[in-house]
N, C-alpha and C positions, 0 to 999 in steps of 0.2 A: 296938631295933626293935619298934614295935606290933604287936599281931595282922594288923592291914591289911593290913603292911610284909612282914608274913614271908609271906603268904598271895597279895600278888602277888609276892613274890622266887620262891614256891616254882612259880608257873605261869610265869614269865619262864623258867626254869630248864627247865621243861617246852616251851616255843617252841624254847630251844634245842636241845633232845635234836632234837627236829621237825625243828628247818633241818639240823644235820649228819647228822642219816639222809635227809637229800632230800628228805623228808616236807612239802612248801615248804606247801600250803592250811591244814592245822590252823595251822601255823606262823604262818602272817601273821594268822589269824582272833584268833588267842592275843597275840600282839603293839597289834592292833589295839585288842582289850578293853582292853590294861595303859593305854594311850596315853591312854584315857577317864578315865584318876583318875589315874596318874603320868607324867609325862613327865619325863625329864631324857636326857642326853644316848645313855644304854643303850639305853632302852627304843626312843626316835626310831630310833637307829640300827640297830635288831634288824627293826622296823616296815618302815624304808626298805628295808635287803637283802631282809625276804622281796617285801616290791612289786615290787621287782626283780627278783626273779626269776621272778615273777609276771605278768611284761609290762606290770605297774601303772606306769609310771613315771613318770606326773602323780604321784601320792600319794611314790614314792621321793623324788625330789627336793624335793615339798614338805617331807617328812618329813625328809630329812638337811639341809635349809636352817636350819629350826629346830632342830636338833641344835646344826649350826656354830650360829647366835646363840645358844648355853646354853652352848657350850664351844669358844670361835674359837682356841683353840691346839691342835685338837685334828687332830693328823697326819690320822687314822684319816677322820673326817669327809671332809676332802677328798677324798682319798685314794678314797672312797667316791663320795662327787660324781661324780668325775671318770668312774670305770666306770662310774655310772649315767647319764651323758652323751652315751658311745659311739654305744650302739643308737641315739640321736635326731641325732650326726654334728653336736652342738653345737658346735662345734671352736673356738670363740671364747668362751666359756665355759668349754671344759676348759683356754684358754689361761689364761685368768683364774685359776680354780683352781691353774694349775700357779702360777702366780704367788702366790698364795697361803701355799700350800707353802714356795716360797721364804723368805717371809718372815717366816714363824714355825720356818725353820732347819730345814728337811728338806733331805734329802741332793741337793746342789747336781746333783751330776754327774749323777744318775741324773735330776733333774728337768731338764736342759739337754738330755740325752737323749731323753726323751720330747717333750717339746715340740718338736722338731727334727724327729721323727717325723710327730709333730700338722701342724707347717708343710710339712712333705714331703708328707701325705694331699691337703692344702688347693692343693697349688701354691702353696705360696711360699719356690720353693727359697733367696732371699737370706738370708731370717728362717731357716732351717734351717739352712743354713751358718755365718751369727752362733751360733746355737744350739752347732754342733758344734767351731764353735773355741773355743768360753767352754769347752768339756772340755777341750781340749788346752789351756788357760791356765790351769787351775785345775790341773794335773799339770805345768806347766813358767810358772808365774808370771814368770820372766825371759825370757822369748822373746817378749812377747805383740806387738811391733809386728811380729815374724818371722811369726807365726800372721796376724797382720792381711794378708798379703797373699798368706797360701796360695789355690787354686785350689781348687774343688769336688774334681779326685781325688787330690789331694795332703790334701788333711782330711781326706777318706777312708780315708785309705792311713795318717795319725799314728793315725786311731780304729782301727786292725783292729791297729797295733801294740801301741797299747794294750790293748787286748781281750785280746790273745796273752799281755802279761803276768800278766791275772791267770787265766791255764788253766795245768795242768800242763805244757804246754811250755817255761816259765821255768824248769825244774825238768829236761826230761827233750825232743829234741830232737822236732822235728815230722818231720821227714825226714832220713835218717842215707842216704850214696850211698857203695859202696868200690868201687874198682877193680880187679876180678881179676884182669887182665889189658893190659899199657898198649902194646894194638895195635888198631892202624886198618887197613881198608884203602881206608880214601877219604886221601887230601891234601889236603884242603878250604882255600882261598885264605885265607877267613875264620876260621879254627882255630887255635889254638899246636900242633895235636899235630905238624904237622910239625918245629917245633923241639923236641919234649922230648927231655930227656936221657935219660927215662930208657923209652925203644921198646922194646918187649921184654921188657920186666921182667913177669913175673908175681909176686901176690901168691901167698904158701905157702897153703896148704890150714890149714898150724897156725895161720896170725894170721887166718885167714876163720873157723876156729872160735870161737878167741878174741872175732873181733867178733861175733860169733854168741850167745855166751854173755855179753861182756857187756852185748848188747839186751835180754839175757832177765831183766837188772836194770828194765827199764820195767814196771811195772806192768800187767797183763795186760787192765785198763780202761782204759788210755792207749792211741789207738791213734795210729797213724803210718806213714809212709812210708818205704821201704826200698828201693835204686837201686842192684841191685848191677852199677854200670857208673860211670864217670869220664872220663876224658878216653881213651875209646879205646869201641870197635865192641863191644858184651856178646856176640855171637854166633859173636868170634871164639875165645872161650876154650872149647873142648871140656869143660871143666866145668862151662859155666854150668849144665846144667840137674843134676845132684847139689847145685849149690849153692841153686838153686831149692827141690830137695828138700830143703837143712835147714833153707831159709827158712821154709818150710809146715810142718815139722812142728814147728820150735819156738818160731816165733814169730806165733801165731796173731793178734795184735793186730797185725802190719804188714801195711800195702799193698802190696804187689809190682809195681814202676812200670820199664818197660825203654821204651830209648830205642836206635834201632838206623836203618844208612841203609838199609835194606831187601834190599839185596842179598847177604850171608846167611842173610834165610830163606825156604831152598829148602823143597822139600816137607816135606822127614823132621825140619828141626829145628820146622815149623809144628807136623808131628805131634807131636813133643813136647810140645812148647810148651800144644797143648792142655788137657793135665790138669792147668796152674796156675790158678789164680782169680790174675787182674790188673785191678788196679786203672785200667791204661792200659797200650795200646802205642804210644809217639811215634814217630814217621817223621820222619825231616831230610829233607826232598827238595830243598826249597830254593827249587827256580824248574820253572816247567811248559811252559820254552821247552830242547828239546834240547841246543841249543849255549852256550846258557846253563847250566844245567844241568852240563853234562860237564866245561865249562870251570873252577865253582866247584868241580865236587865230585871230579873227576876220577876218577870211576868212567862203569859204563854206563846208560845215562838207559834202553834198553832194556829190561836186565835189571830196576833197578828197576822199572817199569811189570810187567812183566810178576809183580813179586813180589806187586805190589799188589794184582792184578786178583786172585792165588789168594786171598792176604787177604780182598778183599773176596768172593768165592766162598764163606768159611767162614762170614762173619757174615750173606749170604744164608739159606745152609743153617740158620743158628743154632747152628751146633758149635764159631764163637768169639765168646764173648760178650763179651766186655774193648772199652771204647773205644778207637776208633781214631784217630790225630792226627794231620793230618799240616801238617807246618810249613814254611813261607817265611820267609826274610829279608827286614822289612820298609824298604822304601826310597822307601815316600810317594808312590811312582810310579801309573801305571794298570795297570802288572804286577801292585800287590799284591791289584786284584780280578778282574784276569785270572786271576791264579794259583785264587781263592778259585773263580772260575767255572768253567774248567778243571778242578777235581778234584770240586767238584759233579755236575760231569754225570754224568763218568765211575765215579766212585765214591761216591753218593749217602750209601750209611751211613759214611762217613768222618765225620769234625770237620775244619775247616781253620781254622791259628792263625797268625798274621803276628806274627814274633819280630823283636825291633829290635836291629840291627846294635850290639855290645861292642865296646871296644879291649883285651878280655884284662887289663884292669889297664895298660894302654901298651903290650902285649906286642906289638896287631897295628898295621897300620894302616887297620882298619876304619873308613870312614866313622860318624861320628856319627850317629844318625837321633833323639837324643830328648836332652832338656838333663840336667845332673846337679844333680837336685831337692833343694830343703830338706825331705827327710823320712828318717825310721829307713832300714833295710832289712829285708824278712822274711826272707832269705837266714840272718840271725844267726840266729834260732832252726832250723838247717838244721847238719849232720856231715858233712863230707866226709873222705875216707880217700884217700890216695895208695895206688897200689898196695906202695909202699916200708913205709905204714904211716905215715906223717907226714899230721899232718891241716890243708888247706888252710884257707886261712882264710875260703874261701866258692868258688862254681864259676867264681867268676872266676879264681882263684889258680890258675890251670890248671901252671904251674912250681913250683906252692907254696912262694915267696918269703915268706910270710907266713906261717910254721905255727904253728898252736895247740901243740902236742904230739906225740907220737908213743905211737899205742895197742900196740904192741910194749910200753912199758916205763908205761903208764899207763892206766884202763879208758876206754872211752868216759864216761861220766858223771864221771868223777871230772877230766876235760880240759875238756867242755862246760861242767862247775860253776868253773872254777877262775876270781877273784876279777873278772879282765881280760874276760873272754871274755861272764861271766855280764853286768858292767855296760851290754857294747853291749845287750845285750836288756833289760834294768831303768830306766834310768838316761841312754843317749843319746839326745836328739834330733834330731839329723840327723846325715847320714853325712858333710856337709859337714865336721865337724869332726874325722873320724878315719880316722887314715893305714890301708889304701888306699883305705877305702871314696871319699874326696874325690877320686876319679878315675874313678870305675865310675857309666853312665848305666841299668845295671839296675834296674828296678824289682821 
């Protein structure tokens, strides 16, 4: 290197100390100078980002254009384009770029991704959708005429599977739910609990520990959901809230999620109930016509209502902050926004969620209300406990006919990891192809 050479290396050197202290004006001024006697592909591109950030972005782009003509394989260049494109909402241009990219062998998926996005800003959700199956074909390359006739939320639904694969929850579950207790006291028309065998059964206090301790194998930056209820009422068990308390004090990283038909909580367990942080409290009510109502669920439409209105009294006052849900079985009728209207009025800070009618695995004989789709399930990355301690093979398995294991004689992680269980989460494409999921219309 000449004197010349070392003498702009050593102010190049000096723009950059400038740009990563933020320092952006010296920065681009010092850039600007080098660009006057050397240009190659460094310099252009040192020039371009600080214009950029500069609000210069005539000079950026001219600057990184001549860059890419000095060095057209070069990722970075684009890559750079492309951000400096944004603020001006070139979008047919960064399509270009992304295309680019492509084809000097940058990472397919993450570029079919962004462009999908690009055509999502632009409205044009067809080219977005093309975009978002080319990922699901480049992860399941034998299926591609099965992707050719997925739907907008069925693409959706393979991408967020995918996603989940690569976060800790292939590793460690996203929602883990036990049963402490296997009592209702609804007989709900559309339920299995009125056939289970096993009514009555409480889980010990020793295997609630056990699962207790071993959630406390998650990592304390993994967070999750935690459901300590199953195929039966959480409020009928006089222990729920001691079990609350060992949820909270030991496992700071779960969400504390209870699902209840409202008709045990009276005042005193509300007041309890208080001094949990929840992530949700779901309501079953079902239907917002009385006789309707009494008929599916065969409690009192009265009592509920009136548990409601205290509910709602608390999140008035602001002394219960947790969302509140409350749910219908959806049946595509003009009930399901009567129902949505109906609880609006009455109970404005609610959420209302229209839930679509299961067949339990064939267990009931619930109407169908939604087809059984070509796609994963997110249910597999999900732990369900019997209160026996046999673990279901999803919330459909309500008889658990299909058990993974039993955490009695094995940890939770060491069941969820095991070789069978791990692959539906890794490795399946749709649930069409595996027993029982090819009979369950949950999404």
């Amino acid at each position: 290197m000449n004197l010349l050479d070392a003498q702009i290396n050593q102010r190049f050197q000096e723009g950059v100390a400038y740009l990563n202290a933020n320092n952006i004006a010296p920065a681009y001024q010092i850039f600007k100078d080098i660009i006057r006697t050397q240009r190659n592909f460094l310099t252009l591109n040192a020039y371009a980002i600080s214009s950029h950030l500069l609000g210069l972005h005539h000079e950026a782009i001219h600057s990184i254009n001549l860059a890419i003509d000095l060095e057209p394989n070069n990722v970075e260049g684009y890559k750079n384009k492309i951000e400096f494109l944004k603020p001006q909402a070139k979008y047919t241009e960064i399509i270009q770029c992304a295309n680019e990219l492509a084809l000097i062998g940058s990472n397919e998926e993450e570029l079919s991704l962004f462009k999908a996005e690009v055509y999502s800003k632009i409205n044009k959700p067809f080219y977005a959708l093309k975009e978002y199956q080319r990922v699901i074909k480049i992860n399941y390359p034998d299926q591609a005429a099965s992707i050719d006739q997925l739907n907008g939320q069925d693409t959706l639904y393979h991408l967020e599977n995918l996603r989940k694969r690569k976060t800790p929850y292939l590793d460690y579950p996203m929602h883990v739910a036990f049963e402490t207790y296997a009592m209702c006291n609804a007989k709900c028309t559309f339920c299995v609990y009125p056939d289970l065998e096993r009514q009555g059964e409480m889980m010990s206090m020793s295997l609630i520990d056990k699962i207790i301790a071993d959630l406390e194998e998650i990592p304390k930056d993994v967070g999750f959901q935690l459901s300590p209820f199953g195929v039966n009422e959480p409020f009928l068990d006089k222990r729920i809230f001691s079990i609350l308390e060992k949820i909270s004090t030991k496992l700071p990283n779960a969400s504390i999620t209870l699902t209840s038909n409202a008709i045990p909580l009276n005042k005193i367990n509300l007041d309890k109930l208080l001094h949990f942080k929840l992530g949700y409290l779901w309501l079953s009510v079902v239907d917002h016509r009385k006789e309707v109502y009494e008929e599916k669920m065969k409690i009192s439409y009265d009592k509920m209502l009136k548990n409601l209105h205290m509910i709602h009294n608390l999140k008035e006052t602001g002394n219960f902050t947790a969302r509140v849900v409350i749910s219908r079985l959806l049946d595509h009728s003009e009930n399901d926004d009567h129902f949505i209207a109906f609880f609006k009025d009455k109970f404005p800070l609610f959420e209302t969620c229209l839930w679509p009618y299961t067949n339990w695995l064939g267990k009931t004989s619930n109407p169908i209300t939604s087809d059984i789709a070509d796609i994963p399930c997110s249910h597999w990355f999900e732990f369900r406990i019997s209160s026996s301690g046999l673990v279901q093979h999803c919330c459909m398995d309500g008889h658990v006919d299909f058990p993974w294991g039993d955490v009695n004689k094995k940890s939770i992680l060491e069941i969820y990891n095991q070789p069978n269980y791990r692959n539906l989460r890794l490795n399946t494409y749709s649930r069409r192809t595996v027993e029982p999921c090819n009979s369950c219309n949950l999404r």
